[in-house]
C-alpha positions in Angstrom: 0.0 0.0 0.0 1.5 3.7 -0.6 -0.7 6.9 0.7 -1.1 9.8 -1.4 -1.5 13.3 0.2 -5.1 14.7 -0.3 -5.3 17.6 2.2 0.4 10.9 37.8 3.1 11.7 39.2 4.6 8.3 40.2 7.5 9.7 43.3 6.8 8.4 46.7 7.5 10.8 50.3 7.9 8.7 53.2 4.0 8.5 54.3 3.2 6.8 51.5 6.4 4.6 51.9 5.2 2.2 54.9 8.1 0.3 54.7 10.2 4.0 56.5 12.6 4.1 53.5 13.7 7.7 53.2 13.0 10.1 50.7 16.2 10.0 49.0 16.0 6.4 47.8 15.4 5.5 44.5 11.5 5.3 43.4 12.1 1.5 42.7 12.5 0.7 46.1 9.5 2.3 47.6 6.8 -0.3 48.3 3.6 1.0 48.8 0.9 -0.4 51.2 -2.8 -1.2 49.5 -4.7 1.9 50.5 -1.7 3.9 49.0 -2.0 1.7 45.7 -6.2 2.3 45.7 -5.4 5.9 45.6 -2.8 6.4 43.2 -4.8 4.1 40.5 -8.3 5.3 41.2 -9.1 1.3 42.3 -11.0 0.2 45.2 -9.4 -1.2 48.3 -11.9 -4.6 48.1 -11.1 -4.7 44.1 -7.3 -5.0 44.4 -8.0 -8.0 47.5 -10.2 -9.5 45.4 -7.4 -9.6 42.1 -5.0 -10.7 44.9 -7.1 -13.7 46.3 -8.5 -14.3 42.8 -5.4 -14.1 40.5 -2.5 -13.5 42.4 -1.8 -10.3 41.7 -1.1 -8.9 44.9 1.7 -7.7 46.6 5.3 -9.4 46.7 7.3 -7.3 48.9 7.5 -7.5 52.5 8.5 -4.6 55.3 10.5 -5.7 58.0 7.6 -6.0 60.6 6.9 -8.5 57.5 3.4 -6.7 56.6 2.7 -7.0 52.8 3.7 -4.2 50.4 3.1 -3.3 46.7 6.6 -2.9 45.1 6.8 -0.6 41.8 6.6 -3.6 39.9 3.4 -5.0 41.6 1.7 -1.5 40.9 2.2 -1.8 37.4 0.9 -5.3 37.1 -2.0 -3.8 38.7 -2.0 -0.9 36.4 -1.8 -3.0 33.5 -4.7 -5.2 34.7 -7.2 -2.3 35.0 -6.1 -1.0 31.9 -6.8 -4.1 30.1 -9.9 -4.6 32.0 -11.0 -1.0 30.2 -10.7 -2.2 26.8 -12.9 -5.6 27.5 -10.1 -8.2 28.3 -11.7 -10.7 30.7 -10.7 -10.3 34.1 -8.5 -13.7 34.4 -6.9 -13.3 31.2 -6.1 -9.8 31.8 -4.5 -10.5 35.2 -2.8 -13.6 33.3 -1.2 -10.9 30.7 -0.3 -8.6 33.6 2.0 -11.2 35.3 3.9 -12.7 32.3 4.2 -9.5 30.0 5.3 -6.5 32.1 8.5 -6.3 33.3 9.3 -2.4 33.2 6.8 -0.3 35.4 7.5 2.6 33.8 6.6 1.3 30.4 3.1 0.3 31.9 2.6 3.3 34.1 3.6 6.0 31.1 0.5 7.1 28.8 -0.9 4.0 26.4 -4.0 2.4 24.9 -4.7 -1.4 24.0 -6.8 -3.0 21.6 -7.7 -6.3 21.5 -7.0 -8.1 18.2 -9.2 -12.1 18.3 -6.9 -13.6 20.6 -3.6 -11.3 21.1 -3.7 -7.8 22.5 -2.2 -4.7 20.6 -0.5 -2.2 23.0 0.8 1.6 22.0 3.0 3.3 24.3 3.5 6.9 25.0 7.3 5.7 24.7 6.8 5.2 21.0 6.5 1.5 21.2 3.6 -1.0 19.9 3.5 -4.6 21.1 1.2 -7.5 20.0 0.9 -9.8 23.1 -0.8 -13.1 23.4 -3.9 -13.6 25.4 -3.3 -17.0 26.3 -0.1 -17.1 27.7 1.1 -13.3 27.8 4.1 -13.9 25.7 5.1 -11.3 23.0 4.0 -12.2 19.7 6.4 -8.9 18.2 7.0 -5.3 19.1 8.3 -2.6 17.3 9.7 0.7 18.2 7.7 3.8 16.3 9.6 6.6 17.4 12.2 7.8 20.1 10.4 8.6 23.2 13.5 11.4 24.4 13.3 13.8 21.1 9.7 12.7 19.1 6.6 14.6 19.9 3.9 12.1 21.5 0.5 12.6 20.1 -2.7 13.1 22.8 -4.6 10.1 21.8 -2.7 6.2 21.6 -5.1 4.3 20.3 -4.6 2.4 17.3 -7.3 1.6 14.7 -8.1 -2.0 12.8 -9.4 -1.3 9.0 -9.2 -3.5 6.1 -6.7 -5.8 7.8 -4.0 -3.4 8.6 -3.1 -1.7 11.6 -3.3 2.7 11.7 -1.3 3.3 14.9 -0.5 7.0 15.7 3.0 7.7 17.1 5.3 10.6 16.2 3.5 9.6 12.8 1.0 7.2 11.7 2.4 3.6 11.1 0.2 1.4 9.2 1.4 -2.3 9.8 0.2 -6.1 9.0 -1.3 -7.3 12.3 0.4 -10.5 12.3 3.9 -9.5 12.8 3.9 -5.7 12.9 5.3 -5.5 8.7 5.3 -1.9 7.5 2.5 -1.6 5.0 2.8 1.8 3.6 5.2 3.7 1.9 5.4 7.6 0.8 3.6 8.9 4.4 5.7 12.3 5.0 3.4 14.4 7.3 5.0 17.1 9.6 1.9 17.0 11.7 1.3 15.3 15.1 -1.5 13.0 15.2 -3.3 14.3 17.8 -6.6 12.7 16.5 -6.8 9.7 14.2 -9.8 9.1 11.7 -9.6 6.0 9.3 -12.4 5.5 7.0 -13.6 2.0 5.7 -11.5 2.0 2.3 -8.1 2.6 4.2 -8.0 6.7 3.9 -7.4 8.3 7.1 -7.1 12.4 8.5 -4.6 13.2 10.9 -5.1 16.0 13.0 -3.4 18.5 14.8 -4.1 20.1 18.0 -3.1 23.1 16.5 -6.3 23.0 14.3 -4.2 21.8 11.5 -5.8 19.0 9.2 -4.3 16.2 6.8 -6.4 13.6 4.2 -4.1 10.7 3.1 -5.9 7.8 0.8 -4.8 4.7 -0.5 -3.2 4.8 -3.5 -2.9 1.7 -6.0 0.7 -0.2 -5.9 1.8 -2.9 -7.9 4.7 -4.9 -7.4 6.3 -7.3 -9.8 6.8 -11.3 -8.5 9.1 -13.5 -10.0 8.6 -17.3 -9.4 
């Protein structure tokens, strides 16, 4: 396919560190105790008891009195459950795709949005990074990086768009890529825009807008390729 232009903060003080660690230490240290957790993530106390007796996805960390404690990595499990939850994952799948898949907390607690794809799960990042990830297991199916998270702009809305069997997925720029495996399908895209909003249309033209008030129309343009056998 080639496109034709048509024109919260997450740092810790010591009262919500139960575990007395001072406020110097590094935020990956700090364990946090469940009430703390239910208000940084908007969840309810009972909720994240219930995903802990339920699914296991609970705290790991223990304080020295040895009273139970949410450790960065445990919050963004959790994160990543409700998230998932959002988009319609069910509830012991999603917790099954928290615990295998995330491994970097601040990957999972940054911006993103998820859409589910029949039985894998597409994930876009605020750190310019889309993943595909199994529903069954939670393994990676493939991920690709989109853009560089320390110098690109990040556009206000993440979420990626199915039509006509390719993937629209707004980064620095819109990527259009084969679900299976994340290919590149278009070629000739060169807009100096960031995609604040994303519109795709049912025969594979999409708008990119700006905050700005700036608009874009791109549409599909024919390409033919010559196979030798």
């Amino acid at each position: 396919m080639s496109l034709a232009d048509t024109s919260a903060d997450t740092s810790a003080d010591t009262s919500a560190d139960p575990s007395g660690t001072s406020g110097d230490t590094d935020e990956s240290s700090v364990l946090w105790g469940v009430g703390a957790v239910s208000q940084r993530l908007g969840i309810a106390t009972p909720t994240l008891r219930t995903w802990d007796n339920r699914y296991g996805l609970g705290p790991s960390a223990r304080t020295e009195g040895g009273h139970r404690r949410y450790s960065e990595l445990d919050v963004a499990r959790v994160a990543r459950m409700s998230q998932l939850i959002a988009e319609g994952v069910p509830p012991s799948q999603a917790a099954l795709v928290s615990q295998r898949s995330v491994h970097d907390p601040e990957a999972v607690l940054s911006r993103g949005h998820a859409l589910p794809l029949d039985d894998g799960l597409l994930i876009n990042t605020s750190r310019g990074r889309v993943t595909l990830l199994d529903l069954a297991d939670g393994h990676t199916r493939w991920s690709r990086a989109l853009s560089n998270p320390l110098t690109d702009d990040v556009p206000r809305q993440l979420a990626p768009l199915l039509r006509q069997g390719a993937l629209f997925v707004p980064s620095a720029q819109v990527h259009v890529l084969r679900p299976s495996d994340g290919t590149p399908l278009a070629q000739g895209l060169n807009c100096d825009l960031v995609p604040d909003f994303l519109g795709v249309d049912e025969r594979g033209g999409f708008y990119v807008a700006e905050e700005s008030g700036h608009l874009r129309a791109y549409a599909a343009a024919p390409h033919l390729s010559l196979v030798r056998n």
